[in-house]
TIDRENMAR-18947 format. One record per residue (C-alpha): residue number from 1; x, y, z. Coordinates in steps of 0.2 Angstrom, whole numbers, plus 5000, padded with zeros to 4 digits. Example, Ala and Ser with C-alpha at 12.3 -4.5 7.8 and 13.67 -1.06 7.14 Angstrom:
<nudos>
<num 1	u 5062	v 4978	w 5039>
<num 2	u 5068	v 4995	w 5036>
</nudos>
This chain:
<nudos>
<num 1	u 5000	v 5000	w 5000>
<num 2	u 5014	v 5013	w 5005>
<num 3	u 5023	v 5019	w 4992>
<num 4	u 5040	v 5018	w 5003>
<num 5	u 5044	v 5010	w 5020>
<num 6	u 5036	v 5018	w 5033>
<num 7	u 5038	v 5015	w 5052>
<num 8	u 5023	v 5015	w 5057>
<num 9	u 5014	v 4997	w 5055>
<num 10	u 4996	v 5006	w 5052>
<num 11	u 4989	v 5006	w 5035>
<num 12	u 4982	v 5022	w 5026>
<num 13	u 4961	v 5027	w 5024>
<num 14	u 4952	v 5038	w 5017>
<num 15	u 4944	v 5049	w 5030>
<num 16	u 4935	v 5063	w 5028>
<num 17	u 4945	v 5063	w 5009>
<num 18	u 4961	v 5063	w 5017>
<num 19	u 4975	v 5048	w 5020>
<num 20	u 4977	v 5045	w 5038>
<num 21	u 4986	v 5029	w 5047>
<num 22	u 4973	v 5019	w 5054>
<num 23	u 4973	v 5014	w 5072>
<num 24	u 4963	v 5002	w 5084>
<num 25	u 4949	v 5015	w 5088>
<num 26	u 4941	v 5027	w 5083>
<num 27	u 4944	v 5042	w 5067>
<num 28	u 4932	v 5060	w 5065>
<num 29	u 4926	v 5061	w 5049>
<num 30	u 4912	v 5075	w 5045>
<num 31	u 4909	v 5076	w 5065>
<num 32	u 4904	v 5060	w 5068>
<num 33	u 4914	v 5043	w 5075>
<num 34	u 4917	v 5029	w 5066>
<num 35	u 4927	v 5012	w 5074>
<num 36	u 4938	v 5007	w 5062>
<num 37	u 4947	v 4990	w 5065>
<num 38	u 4966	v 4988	w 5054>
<num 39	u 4964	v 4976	w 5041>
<num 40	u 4977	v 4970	w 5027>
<num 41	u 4982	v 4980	w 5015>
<num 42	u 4974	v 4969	w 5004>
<num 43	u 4959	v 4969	w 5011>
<num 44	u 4959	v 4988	w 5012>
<num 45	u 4962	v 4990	w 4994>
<num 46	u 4947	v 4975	w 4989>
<num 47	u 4934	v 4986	w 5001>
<num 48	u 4939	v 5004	w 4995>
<num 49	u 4938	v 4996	w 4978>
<num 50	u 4921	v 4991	w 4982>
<num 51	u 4913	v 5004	w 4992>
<num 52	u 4920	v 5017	w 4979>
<num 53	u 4911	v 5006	w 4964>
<num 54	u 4895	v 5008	w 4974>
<num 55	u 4895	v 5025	w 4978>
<num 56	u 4903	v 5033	w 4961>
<num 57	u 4888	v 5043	w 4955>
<num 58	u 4888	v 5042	w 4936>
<num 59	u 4895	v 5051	w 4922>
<num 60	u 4883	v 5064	w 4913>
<num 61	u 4876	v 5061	w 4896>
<num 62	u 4887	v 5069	w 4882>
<num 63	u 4876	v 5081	w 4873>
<num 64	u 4879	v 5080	w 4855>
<num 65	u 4869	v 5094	w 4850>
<num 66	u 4879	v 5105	w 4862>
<num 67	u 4889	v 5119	w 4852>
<num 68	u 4892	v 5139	w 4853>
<num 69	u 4881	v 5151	w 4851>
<num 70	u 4885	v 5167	w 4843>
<num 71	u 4890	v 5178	w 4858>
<num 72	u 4874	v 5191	w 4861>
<num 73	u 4888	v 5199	w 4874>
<num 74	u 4903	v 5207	w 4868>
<num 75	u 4910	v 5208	w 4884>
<num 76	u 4922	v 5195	w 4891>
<num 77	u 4919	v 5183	w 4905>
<num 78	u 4931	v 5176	w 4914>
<num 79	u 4929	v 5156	w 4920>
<num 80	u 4938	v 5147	w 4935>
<num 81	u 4937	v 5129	w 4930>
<num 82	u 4940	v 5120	w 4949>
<num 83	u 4946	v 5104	w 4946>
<num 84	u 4945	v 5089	w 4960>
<num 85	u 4949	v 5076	w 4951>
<num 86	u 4966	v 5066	w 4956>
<num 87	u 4969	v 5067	w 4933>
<num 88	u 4976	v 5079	w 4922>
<num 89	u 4960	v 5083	w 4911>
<num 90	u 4957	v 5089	w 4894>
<num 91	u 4946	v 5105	w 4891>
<num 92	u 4937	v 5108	w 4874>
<num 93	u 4929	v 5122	w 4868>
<num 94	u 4914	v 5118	w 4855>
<num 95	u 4915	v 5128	w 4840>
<num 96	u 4899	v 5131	w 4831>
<num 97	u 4896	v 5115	w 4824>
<num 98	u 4899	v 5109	w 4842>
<num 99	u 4918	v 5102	w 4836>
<num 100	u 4930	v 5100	w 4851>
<num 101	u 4944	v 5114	w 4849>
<num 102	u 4959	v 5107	w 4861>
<num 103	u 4960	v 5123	w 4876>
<num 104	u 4975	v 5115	w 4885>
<num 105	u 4974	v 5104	w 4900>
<num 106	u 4968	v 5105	w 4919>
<num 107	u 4982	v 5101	w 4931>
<num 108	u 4976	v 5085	w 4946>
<num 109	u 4966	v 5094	w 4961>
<num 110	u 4968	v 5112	w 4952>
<num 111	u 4962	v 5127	w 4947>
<num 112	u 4961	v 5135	w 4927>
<num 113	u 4954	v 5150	w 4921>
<num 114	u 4950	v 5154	w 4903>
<num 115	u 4941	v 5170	w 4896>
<num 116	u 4925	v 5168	w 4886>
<num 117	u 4909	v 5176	w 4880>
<num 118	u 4891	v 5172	w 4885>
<num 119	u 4884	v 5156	w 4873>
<num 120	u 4901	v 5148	w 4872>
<num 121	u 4901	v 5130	w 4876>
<num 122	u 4913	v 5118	w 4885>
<num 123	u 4919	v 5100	w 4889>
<num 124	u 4928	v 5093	w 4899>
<num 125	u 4936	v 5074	w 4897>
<num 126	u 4948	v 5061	w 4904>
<num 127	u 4964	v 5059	w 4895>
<num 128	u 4965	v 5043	w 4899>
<num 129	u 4956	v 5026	w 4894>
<num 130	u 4940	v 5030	w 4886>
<num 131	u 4943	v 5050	w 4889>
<num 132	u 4927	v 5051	w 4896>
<num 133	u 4916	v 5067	w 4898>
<num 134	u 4917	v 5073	w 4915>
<num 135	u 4908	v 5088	w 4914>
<num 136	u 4900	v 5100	w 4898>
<num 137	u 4897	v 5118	w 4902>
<num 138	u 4888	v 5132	w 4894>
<num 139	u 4891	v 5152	w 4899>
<num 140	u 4876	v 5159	w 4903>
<num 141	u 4867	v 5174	w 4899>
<num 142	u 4871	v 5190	w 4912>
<num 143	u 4858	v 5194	w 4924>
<num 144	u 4852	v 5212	w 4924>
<num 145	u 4863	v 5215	w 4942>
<num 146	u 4880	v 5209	w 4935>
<num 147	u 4879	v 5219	w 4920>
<num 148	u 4875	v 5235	w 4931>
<num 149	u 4887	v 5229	w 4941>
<num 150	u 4899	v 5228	w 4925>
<num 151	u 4903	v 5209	w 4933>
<num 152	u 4913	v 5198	w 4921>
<num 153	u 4918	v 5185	w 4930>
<num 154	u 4907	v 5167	w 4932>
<num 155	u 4903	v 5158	w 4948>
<num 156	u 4917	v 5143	w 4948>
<num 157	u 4911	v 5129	w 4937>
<num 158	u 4917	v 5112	w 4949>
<num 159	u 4923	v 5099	w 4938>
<num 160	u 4921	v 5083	w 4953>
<num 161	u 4923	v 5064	w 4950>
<num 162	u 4910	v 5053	w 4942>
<num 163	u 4910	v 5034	w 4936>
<num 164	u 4928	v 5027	w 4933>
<num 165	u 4939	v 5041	w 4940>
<num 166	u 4928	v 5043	w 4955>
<num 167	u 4929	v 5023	w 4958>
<num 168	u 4952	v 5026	w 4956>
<num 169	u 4951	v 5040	w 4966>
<num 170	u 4944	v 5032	w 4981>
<num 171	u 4958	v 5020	w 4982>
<num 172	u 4976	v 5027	w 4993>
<num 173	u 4987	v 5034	w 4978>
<num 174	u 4999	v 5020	w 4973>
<num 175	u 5015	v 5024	w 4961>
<num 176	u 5017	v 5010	w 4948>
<num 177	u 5035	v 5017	w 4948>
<num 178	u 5040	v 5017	w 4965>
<num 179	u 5055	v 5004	w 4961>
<num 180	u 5060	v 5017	w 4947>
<num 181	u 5060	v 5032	w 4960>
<num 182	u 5067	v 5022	w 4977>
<num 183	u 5084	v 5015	w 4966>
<num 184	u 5086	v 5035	w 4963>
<num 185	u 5086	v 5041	w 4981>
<num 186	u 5103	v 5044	w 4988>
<num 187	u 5110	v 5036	w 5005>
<num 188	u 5108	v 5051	w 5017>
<num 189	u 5125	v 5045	w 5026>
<num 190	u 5136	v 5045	w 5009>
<num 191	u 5153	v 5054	w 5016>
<num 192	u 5157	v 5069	w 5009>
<num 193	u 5174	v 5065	w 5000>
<num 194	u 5187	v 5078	w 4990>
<num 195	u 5184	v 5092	w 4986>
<num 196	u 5168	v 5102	w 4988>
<num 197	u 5161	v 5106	w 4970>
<num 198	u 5163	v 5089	w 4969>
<num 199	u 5150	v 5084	w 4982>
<num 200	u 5134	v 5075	w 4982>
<num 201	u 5131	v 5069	w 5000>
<num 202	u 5125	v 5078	w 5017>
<num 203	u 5135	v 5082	w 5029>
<num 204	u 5131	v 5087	w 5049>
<num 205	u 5138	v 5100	w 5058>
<num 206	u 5137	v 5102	w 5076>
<num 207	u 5138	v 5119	w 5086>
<num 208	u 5158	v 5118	w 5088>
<num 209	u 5159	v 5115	w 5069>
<num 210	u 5147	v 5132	w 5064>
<num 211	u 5160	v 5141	w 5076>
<num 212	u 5173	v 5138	w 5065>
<num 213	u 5164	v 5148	w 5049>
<num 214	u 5170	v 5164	w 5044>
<num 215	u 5155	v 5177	w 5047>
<num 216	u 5162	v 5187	w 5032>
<num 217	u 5156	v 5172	w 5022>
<num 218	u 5140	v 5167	w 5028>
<num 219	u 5125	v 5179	w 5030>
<num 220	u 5120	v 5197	w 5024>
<num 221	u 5134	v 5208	w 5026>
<num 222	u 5136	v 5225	w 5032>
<num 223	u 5138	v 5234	w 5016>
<num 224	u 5119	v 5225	w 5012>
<num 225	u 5108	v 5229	w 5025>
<num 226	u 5104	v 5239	w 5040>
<num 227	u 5115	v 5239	w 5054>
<num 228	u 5104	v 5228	w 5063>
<num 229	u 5104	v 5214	w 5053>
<num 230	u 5121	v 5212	w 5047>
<num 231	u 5126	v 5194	w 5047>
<num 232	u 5109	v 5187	w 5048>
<num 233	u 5106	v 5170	w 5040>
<num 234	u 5090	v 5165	w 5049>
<num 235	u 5074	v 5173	w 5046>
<num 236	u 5064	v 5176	w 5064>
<num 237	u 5050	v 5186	w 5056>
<num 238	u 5040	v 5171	w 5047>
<num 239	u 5041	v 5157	w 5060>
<num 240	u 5027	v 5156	w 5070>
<num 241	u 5017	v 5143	w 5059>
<num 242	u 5034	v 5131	w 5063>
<num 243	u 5026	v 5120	w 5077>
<num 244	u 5009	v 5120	w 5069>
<num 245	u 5013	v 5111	w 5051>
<num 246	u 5011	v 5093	w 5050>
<num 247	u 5026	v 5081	w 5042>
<num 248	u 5020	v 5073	w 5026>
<num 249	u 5032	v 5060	w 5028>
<num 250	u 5039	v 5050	w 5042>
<num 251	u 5058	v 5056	w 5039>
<num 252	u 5066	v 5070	w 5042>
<num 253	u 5058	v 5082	w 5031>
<num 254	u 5069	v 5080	w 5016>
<num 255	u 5078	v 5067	w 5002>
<num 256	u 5088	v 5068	w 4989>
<num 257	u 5090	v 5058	w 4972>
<num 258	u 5094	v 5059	w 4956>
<num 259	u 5083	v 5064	w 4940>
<num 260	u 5073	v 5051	w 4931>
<num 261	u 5072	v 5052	w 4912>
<num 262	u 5057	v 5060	w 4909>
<num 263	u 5063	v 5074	w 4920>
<num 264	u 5084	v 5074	w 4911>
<num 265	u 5074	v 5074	w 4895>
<num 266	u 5064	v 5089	w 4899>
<num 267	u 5078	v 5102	w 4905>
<num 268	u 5096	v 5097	w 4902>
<num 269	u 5097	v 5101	w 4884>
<num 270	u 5082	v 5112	w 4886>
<num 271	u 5093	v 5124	w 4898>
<num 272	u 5108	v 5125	w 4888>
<num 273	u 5099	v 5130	w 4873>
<num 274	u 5088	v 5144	w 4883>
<num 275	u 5104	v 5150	w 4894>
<num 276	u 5111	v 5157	w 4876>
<num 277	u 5093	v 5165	w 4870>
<num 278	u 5082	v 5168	w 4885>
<num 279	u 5090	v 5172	w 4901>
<num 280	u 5085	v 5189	w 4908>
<num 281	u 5089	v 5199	w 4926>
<num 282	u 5078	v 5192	w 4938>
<num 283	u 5067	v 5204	w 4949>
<num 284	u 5071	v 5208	w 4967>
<num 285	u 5064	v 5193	w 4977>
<num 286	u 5054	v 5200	w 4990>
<num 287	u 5054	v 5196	w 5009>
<num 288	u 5072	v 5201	w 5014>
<num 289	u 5079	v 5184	w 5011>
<num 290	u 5090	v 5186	w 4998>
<num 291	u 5104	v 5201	w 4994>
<num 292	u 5098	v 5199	w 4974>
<num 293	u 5095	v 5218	w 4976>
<num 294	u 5114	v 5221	w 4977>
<num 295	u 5120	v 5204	w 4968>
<num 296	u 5111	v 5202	w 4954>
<num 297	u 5106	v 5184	w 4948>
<num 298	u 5097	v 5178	w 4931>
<num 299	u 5084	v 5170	w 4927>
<num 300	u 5076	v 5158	w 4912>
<num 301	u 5057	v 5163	w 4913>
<num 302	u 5047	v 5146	w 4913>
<num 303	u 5032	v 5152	w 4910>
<num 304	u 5037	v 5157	w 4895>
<num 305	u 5040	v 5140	w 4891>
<num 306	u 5024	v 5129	w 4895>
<num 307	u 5031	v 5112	w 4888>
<num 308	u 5043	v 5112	w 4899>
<num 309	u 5034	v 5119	w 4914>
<num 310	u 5018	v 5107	w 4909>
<num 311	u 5034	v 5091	w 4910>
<num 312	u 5042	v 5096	w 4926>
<num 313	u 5024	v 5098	w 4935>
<num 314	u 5019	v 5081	w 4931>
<num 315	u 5034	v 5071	w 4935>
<num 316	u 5037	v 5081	w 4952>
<num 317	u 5019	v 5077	w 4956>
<num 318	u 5022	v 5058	w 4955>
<num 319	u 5040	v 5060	w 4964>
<num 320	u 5030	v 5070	w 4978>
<num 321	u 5017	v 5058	w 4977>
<num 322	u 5026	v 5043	w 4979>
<num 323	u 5039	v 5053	w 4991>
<num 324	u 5023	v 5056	w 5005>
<num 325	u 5012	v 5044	w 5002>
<num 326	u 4998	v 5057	w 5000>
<num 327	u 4988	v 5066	w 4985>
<num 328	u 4995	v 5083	w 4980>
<num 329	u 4990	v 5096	w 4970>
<num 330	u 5001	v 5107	w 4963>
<num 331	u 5005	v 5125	w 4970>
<num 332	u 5019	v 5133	w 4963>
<num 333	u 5033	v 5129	w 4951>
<num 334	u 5045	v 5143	w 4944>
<num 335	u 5065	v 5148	w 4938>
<num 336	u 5076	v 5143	w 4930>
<num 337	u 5084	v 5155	w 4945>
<num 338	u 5102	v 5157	w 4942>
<num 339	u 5114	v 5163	w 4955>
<num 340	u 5130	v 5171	w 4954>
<num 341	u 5145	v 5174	w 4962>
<num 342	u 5140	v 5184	w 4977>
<num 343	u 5123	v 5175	w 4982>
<num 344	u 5116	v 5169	w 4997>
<num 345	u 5098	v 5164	w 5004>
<num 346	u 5096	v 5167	w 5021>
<num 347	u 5087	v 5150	w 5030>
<num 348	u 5069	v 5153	w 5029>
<num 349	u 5051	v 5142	w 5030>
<num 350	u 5041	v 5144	w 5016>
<num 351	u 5022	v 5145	w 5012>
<num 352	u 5011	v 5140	w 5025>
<num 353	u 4998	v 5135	w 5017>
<num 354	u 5005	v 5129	w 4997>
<num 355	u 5021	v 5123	w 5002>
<num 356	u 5020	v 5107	w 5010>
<num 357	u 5030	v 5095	w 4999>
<num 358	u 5044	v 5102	w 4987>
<num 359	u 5059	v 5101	w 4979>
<num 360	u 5075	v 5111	w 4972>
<num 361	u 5079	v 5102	w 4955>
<num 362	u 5096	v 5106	w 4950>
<num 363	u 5101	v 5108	w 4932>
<num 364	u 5117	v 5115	w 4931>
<num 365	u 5132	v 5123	w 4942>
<num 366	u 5149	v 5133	w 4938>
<num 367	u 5157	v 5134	w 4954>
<num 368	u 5175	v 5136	w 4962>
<num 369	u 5186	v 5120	w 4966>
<num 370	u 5180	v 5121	w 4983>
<num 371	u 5163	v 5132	w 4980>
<num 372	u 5152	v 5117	w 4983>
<num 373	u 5134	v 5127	w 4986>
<num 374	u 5123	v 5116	w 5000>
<num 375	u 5104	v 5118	w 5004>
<num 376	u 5106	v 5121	w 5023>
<num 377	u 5095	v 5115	w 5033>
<num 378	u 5093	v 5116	w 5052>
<num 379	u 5087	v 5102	w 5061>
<num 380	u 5083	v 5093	w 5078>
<num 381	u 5094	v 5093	w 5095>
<num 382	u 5106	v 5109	w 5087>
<num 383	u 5111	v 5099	w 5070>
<num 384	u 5111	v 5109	w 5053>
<num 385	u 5112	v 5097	w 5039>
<num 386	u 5122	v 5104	w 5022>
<num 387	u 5114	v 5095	w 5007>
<num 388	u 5126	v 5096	w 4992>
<num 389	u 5120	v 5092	w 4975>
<num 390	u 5126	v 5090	w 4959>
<num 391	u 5118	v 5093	w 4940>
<num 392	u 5104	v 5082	w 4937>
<num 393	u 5100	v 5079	w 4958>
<num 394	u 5082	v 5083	w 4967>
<num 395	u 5079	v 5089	w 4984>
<num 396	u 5063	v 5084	w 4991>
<num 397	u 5059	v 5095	w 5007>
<num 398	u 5045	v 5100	w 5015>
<num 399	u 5048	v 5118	w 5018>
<num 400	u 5033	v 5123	w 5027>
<num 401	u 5042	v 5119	w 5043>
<num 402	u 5058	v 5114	w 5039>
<num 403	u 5071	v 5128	w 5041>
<num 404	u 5082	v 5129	w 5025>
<num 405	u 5091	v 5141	w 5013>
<num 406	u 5107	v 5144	w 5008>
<num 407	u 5116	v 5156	w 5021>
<num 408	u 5135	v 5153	w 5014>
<num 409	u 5140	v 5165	w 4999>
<num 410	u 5140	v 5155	w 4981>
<num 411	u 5158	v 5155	w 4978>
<num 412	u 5156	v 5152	w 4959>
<num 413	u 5148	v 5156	w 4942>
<num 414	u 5132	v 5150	w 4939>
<num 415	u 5121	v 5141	w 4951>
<num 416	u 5104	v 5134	w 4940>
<num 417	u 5089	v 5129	w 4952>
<num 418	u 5069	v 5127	w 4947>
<num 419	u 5059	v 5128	w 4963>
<num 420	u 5041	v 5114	w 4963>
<num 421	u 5026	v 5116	w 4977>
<num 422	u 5013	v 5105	w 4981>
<num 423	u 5003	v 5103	w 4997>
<num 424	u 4987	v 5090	w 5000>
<num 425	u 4971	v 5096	w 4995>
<num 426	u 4963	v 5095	w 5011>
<num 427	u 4977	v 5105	w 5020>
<num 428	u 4970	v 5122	w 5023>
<num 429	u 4985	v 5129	w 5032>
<num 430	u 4986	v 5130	w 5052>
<num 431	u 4969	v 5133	w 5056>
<num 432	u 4964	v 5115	w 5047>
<num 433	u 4954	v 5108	w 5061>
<num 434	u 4965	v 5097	w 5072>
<num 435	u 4978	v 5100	w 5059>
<num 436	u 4995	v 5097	w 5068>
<num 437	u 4987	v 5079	w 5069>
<num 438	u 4985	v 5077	w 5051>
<num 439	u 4996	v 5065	w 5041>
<num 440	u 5011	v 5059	w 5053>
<num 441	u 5009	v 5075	w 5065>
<num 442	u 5018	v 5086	w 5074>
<num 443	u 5036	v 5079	w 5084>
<num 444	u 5041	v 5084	w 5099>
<num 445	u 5057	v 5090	w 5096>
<num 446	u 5052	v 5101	w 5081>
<num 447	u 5058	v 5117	w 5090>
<num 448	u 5076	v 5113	w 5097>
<num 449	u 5083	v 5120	w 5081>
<num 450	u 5098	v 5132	w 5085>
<num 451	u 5087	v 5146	w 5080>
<num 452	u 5075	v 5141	w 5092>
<num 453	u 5090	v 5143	w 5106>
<num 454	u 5095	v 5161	w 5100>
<num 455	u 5105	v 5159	w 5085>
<num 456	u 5102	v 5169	w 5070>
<num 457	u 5117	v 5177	w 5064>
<num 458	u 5133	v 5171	w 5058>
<num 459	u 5142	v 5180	w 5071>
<num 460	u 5133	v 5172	w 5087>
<num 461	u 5144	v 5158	w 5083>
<num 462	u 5160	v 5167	w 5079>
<num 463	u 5163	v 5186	w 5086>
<num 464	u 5167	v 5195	w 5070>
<num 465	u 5182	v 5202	w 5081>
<num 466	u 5191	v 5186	w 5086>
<num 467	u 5189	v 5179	w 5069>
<num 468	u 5199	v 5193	w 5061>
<num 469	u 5211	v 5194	w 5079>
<num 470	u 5214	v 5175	w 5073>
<num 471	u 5213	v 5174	w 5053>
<num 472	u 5198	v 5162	w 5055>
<num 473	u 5195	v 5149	w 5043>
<num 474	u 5181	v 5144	w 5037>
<num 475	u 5174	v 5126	w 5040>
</nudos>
């Protein structure tokens, strides 16, 4: 059933639409109790199967006769098509002799909006298996108040399961490539041998090894920011939701592995190609995180280029997938960010509510013999974990909690990342009802992070003035 090992013995349900680990006792779902005794996995799978055959309502009719109408309304509309359905689904819009005209795709569990007029018609199919219709859609006429009211936006038109995708929908998400994706993963204890732009390992630093660092190397320096936050490397604005965000995996909130196929064929030729023809100055990231106002960085711009933002969605969302066990929808994918020489990210939590499973996929690096650039990121019982990748290498994390950035300064050229988002449809940020105890919870030891015990500059581990008194190195 589980996509990886897992060390709990319990097997997933769906509950009130979300996975959860069964145990002896009792689960909420909708405000009422239900006992639920553990079964095999089998067993699970032959009664989900069988409940969610029963209770699948039906596909509507296609209409053949449906088509567009000549628009009696000159003025746009705009239509949110919300779809929660676990597929990737086609939308057609019918021309006026009701022939399907491909309008792209809808993402799993997502939202598109297209703009219309009034009479124009709409269907919507499965891509898979006998492409189904799902859902067929006609905008309607404008009432008298929203033309006063010079309204041009439709009420949400839900696209929701019916017949044979509601019936797979209702069993836990099982990758048919989990082997693919488990040979990929790295050994999280891999020593970190040679030199550094070499890497691809992580390695684990203690409070006596960040005391070696130089402060003049890590951080936002004086010449960046404000007196007051010279040397900072952790934010302390954006924290608060740390002790509230649920693990979606029973690890330690991040993996790393190499790049399957589908995901090399989509970007390494791709990049080089676009690094000589589209690369532009990124805009100042907002928040304080980064020093990209005073060390500029570039950017390829992948909304430019839907193929390849369209390919990396999809193959993250099954990584992710298989990674937590869970359904995902996707949230947010953007870069090709290109650092240069100069750069640094200070360590940060991300989106509370969008940012529950991710990854940094790697495409290319130029950096100095021992410029090796890690992920930082700060862990359990005063530990920070420096995750050092090469071209072609995936970081899963879950940033929503999970301290990360990268405080040390790029020593090097050309540092290529693409950032991927997902989170769980039914995760509504902190205020999810009992939502610390959704998915494998909350740990106890989430806040004894060194920032949670007062450090958040480079120089709370080494004095600025011993380090030059002494010539300090850095680790």
């Amino acid at each position: 059933l589980q996509t990886q090992a897992k060390k709990s013995s319990t097997v997933p349900v769906i509950v009130g639409g979300s996975i959860r680990g069964a145990e002896d006792g009792c689960c909420e779902r909708a405000g009422t109790v239900e006992k639920m005794r553990l079964i095999t996995p089998l067993a699970l799978l032959s009664l989900l199967g069988a409940v969610g055959a029963a209770s699948a309502p039906a596909c509507p009719p296609s209409d053949s006769s449906l088509r567009s109408s000549p628009a009696a309304d000159a003025n746009k509309v705009s239509i949110n098509f919300k779809n929660a359905v676990d597929e990737e689904l086609g939308l057609y819009w019918l021309d006026g002799n009701g022939a399907e005209i491909e309008q792209g795709t809808i993402q799993p569990l997502s939202d598109a909006s297209r703009t219309s007029y009034v009479g124009h018609a709409f269907r919507i199919r499965r891509l898979v298996k006998e492409k189904d219709v799902l859902l067929e859609y006609k905008v309607p006429e404008r009432t008298e108040d929203q033309k006063r009211a010079h309204r041009r936006r439709e009420a949400p038109v839900h696209v929701v399961p019916c017949g044979a995708a509601a019936e797979e929908q209702a069993r836990p998400p099982v990758s048919p490539r989990a082997a693919e994706f488990a040979a990929l993963l790295h050994p999280p204890d891999k020593p970190c041998v040679g030199t550094s732009d070499k890497w691809s390992c992580v390695r684990y630093l203690g409070e006596e090894d960040l005391r070696k660092r130089d402060p003049r190397e890590y951080g936002l320096q004086p010449d960046e920011v404000s007196e007051h936050r010279a040397f900072t490397t952790v934010d302390t604005t954006y924290v608060r939701q740390i002790n509230s965000i649920p693990r979606v995996t029973d690890g330690p909130g991040y993996a790393k592995m190499s790049f399957t196929e589908p995901m090399r064929r989509a970007l390494s030729d791709w990049y080089f190609e676009r690094r000589n023809d589209s690369m532009i100055t990124h805009d100042t990231i907002p928040g304080g995180y980064t020093n990209n106002d005073k060390v500029l960085i570039d950017k390829i711009d992948l909304d430019r280029f839907r193929t390849q933002h369209g390919q990396i969605v999809r193959e993250m969302r099954e990584i992710l997938q298989w990674w937590t066990g869970l359904r995902l929808k996707h949230t947010s994918t953007f870069g090709v960010r290109v650092y240069r020489r100069g750069s640094m990210l200070i360590d940060h939590v991300d989106r509370m509510d969008t940012h529950l499973a991710s990854a940094v996929i790697q495409i290319h690096q130029e950096v100095d013999e021992h410029g090796g650039w890690p992920l930082e990121v700060l862990l359990p019982n005063r530990t920070v974990g420096e995750v050092y990748t090469q071209p072609g290498e995936i970081i899963l994390y879950e940033g929503a909690w999970l301290r990360h950035g990268r405080p040390m300064r790029f020593r090097g050229n050309e540092f290529a990342n693409v950032f991927s988002h997902f989170s769980p449809p039914d995760w509504q940020g902190p205020r999810t009802a009992n939502g610390k105890a959704m998915y494998y919870g909350v740990p106890d030891d989430r806040l004894t992070t060194l920032p949670d015990y007062g450090y958040a500059k480079s120089t709370d581990y080494s004095p600025l003035a011993a380090v030059e008194a002494h010539d300090g190195s850095e680790l």
